[in-house]
DOFIMAR-65932 format. One line per 4 residues: their letters; for each residue x, y, z of C-alpha. Coordinates in nm, 3 decimals, decimal comma. Layout:
BEGIN
a	X:Y:Z | ... $
This chain:
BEGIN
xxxx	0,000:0,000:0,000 | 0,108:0,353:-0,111 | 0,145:0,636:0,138 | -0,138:0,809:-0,036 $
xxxx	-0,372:0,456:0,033 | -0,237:0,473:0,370 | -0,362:0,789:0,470 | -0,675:0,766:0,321 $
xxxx	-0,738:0,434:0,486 | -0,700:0,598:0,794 | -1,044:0,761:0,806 | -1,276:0,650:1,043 $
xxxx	-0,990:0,414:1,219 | -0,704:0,645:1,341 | -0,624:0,958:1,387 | -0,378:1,145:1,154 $
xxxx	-0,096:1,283:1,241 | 0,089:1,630:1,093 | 0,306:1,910:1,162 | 0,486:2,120:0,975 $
xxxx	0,885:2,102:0,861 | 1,086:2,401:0,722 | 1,423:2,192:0,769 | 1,626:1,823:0,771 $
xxxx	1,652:1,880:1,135 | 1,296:1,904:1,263 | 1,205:1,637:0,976 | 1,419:1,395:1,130 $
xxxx	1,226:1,393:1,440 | 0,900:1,393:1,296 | 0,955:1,127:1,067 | 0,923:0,912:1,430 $
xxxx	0,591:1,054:1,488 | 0,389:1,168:1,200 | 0,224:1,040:0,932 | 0,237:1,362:0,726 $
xxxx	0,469:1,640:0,741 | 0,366:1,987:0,584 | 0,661:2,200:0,450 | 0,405:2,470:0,508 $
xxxx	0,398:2,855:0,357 | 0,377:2,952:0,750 | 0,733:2,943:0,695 | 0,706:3,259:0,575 $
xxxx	0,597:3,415:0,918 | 0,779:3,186:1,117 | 1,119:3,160:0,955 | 1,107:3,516:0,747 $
xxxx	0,941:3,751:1,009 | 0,645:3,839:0,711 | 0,325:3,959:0,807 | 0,140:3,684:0,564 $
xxxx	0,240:3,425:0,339 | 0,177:3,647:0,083 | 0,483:3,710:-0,064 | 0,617:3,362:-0,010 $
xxxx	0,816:3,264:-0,318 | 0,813:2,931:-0,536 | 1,175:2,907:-0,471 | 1,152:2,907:-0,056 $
xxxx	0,874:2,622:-0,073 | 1,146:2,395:-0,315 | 1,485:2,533:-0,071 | 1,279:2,442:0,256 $
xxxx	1,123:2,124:0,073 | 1,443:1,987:-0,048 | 1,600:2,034:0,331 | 1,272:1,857:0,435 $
xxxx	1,292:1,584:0,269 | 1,605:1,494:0,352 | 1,451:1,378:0,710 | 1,202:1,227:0,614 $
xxxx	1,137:0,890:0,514 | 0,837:0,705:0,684 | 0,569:1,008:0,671 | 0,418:1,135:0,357 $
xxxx	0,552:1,460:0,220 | 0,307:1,774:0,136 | 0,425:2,128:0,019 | 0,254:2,384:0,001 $
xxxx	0,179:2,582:-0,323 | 0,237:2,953:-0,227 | -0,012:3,211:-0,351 | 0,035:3,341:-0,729 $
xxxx	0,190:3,005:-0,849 | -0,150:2,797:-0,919 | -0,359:3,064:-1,085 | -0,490:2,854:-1,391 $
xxxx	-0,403:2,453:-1,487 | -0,160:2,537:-1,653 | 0,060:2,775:-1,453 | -0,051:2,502:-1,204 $
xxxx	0,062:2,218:-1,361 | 0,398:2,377:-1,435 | 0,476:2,474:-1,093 | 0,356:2,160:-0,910 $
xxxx	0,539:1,983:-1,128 | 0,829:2,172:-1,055 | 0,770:2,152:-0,682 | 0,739:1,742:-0,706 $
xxxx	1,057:1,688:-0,971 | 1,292:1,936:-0,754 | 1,212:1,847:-0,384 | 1,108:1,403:-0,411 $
xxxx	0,756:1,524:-0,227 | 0,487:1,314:-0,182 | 0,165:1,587:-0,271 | 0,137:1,927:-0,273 $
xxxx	-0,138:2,131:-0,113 | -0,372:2,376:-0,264 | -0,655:2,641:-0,077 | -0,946:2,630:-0,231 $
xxxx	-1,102:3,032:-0,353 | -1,417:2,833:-0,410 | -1,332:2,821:-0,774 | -1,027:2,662:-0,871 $
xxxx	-1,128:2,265:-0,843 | -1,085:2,244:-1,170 | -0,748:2,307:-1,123 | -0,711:2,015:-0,857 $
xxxx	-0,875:1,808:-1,104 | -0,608:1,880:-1,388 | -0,359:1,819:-1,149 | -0,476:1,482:-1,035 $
xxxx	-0,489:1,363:-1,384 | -0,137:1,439:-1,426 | -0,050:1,207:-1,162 | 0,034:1,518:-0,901 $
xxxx	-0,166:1,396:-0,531 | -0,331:1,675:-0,425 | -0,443:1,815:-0,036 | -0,703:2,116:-0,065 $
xxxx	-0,788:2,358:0,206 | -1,076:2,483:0,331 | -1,247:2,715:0,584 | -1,016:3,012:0,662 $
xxxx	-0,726:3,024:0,381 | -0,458:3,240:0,458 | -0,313:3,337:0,093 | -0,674:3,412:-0,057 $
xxxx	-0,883:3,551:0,310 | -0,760:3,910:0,460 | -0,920:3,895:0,762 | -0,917:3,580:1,018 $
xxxx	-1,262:3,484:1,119 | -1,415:3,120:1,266 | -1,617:2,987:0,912 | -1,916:2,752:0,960 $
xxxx	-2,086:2,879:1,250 | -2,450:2,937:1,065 | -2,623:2,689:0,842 | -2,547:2,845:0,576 $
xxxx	-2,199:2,864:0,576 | -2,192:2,516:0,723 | -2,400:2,395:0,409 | -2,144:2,611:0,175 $
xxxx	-1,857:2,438:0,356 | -2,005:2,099:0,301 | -2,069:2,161:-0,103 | -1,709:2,328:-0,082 $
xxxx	-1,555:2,006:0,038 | -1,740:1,783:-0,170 | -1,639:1,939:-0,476 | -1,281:1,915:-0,354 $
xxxx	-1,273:1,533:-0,319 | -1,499:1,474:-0,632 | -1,196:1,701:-0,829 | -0,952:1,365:-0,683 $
xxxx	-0,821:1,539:-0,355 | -0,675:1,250:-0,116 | -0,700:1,516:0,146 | -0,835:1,826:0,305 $
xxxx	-0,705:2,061:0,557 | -0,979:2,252:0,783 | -0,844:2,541:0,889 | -1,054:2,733:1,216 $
xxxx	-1,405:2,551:1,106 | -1,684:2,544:1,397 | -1,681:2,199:1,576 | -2,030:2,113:1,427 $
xxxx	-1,967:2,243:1,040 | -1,633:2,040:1,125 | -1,828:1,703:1,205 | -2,086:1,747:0,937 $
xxxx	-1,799:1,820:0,666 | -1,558:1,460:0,773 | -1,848:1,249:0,811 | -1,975:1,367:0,426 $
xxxx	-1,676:1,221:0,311 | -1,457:0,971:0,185 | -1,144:1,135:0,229 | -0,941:1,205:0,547 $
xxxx	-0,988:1,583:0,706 | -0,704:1,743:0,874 | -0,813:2,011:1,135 | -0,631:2,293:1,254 $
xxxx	-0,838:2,438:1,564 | -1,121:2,319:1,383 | -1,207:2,033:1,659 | -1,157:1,651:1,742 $
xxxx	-1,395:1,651:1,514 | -1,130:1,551:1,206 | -0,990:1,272:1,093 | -0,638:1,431:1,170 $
xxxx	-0,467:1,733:1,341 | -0,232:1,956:1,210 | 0,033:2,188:1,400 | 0,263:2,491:1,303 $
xxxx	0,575:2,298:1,509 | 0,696:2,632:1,625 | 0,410:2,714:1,782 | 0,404:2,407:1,992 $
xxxx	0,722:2,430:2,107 | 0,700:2,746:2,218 | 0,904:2,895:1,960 | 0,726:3,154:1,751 $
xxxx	0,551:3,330:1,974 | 0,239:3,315:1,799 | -0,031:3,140:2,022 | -0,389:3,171:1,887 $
xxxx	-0,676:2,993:2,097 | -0,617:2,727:1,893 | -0,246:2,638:1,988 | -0,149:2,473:2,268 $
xxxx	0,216:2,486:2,354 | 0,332:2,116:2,476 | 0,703:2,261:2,553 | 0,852:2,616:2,610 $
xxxx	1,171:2,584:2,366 | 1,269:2,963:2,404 | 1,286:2,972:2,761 | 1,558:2,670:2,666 $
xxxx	1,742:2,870:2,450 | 1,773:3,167:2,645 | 1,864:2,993:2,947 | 2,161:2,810:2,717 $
xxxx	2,277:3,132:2,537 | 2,290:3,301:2,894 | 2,478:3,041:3,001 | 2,741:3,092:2,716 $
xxxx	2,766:3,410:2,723 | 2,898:3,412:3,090 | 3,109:3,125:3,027 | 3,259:3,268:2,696 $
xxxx	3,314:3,640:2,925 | 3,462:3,425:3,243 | 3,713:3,264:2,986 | 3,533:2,937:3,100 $
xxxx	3,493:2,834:2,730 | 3,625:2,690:2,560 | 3,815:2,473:2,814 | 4,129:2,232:2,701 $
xxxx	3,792:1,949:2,652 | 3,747:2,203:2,336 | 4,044:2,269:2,220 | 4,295:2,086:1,992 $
């Protein structure tokens, strides 16, 4: 069984595992944990101080990808397709395919405006696996907001979703969906939903690592930090720094 068949088979048994990687490093200890791991255009916040992902360049998402991938093995492989580089099939096409021939991923992932399943659809058929996005997507939404907390928007979220797998996605990120709208969206389909604060309610969860850790400093309602990294490194640079100004280090252990 593929890693695609894998995930999908998933649904409705286990739950799914992801977090993002920017680097070989953090791969490398994912790769023990996760079943996917999302070289994610957060890094554009997280790594390159942006405000969005906005201006998030082809060429990061393959530099980032290609350090990625070199920890990681056992869990599938997604990277994101930054904003401007999927704008028709065949811009699309191009750039996925450049994405999947430069970096060894496994899929790339696309937010859905609503509009562009087509797109996922052309993509699929070109043998290129395919995760969409709904509910609040960063590159194509200004202004953050909770999505599916009236019938209607539940209902559009639903359609949305359905479209999405019908185009021949294996996968579907909800991103800040209402518990309920989350529920009603993963149990009207056959394909795995990965929620980020959208609820235990999906089939998987999905984490910016930094955040976890402690790291970024960004700590919506949605995050829960499960370790305090930075308090870690300042405590260790602190501890260099007097040890460096005492003429403590480096000892003879550290020299040749």
């Amino acid at each position: 069984m593929n890693k695609i068949k894998k995930i999908i088979a998933k649904k409705n048994k286990s739950k799914i595992v992801c977090l993002t990687s920017y680097s070989k490093s953090v791969s490398k200890i994912l790769d023990k944990y996760c079943d996917i791991i999302l070289v994610g255009d957060s890094l554009g916040n997280v790594l390159y101080g942006m405000k969005n992902t906005h201006k998030v360049s082809l060429q990061m998402m393959i530099d980032h990808a290609v350090s990625a991938k070199q920890g990681c093995n056992k869990s599938l492989l997604v990277v994101d397709m930054p904003k401007g580089t999927y704008k028709n099939s065949k811009i699309a096409l191009k750039n996925a395919k450049k994405i999947m021939v430069k970096t060894k991923c496994d899929a790339i992932k696309i937010e859905s405006n609503s509009k562009n399943f087509d797109i996922i659809k052309h993509l699929v058929k070109s043998k290129i696996n395919v995760m969409g996005h709904i509910g609040y997507t960063p590159q194509i939404k200004k202004k953050f907001k909770v999505e599916g907390r009236n019938p209607e928007e539940i209902n559009r979220l639903i359609v949305e979703a359905n479209k999405i797998e019908r185009a021949g996605a294996f996968s579907i990120v909800l991103e800040c969906v209402s518990s309920v709208a989350s529920k009603k969206i993963t149990d009207s389909l056959k394909i795995p939903t990965i929620g980020i604060g959208s609820s235990l309610n999906c089939d998987g969860q999905i984490l910016v690592t930094d955040d976890l850790l402690g790291l970024s400093g960004f700590y919506p309602k949605f995050v829960k930090r499960f370790a305090n990294i930075s308090k870690i490194i300042d405590k260790s640079i602190q501890k260099y720094k007097t040890e460096v100004i005492k003429k403590k280090f480096p000892s003879k252990k550290y020299t040749f």
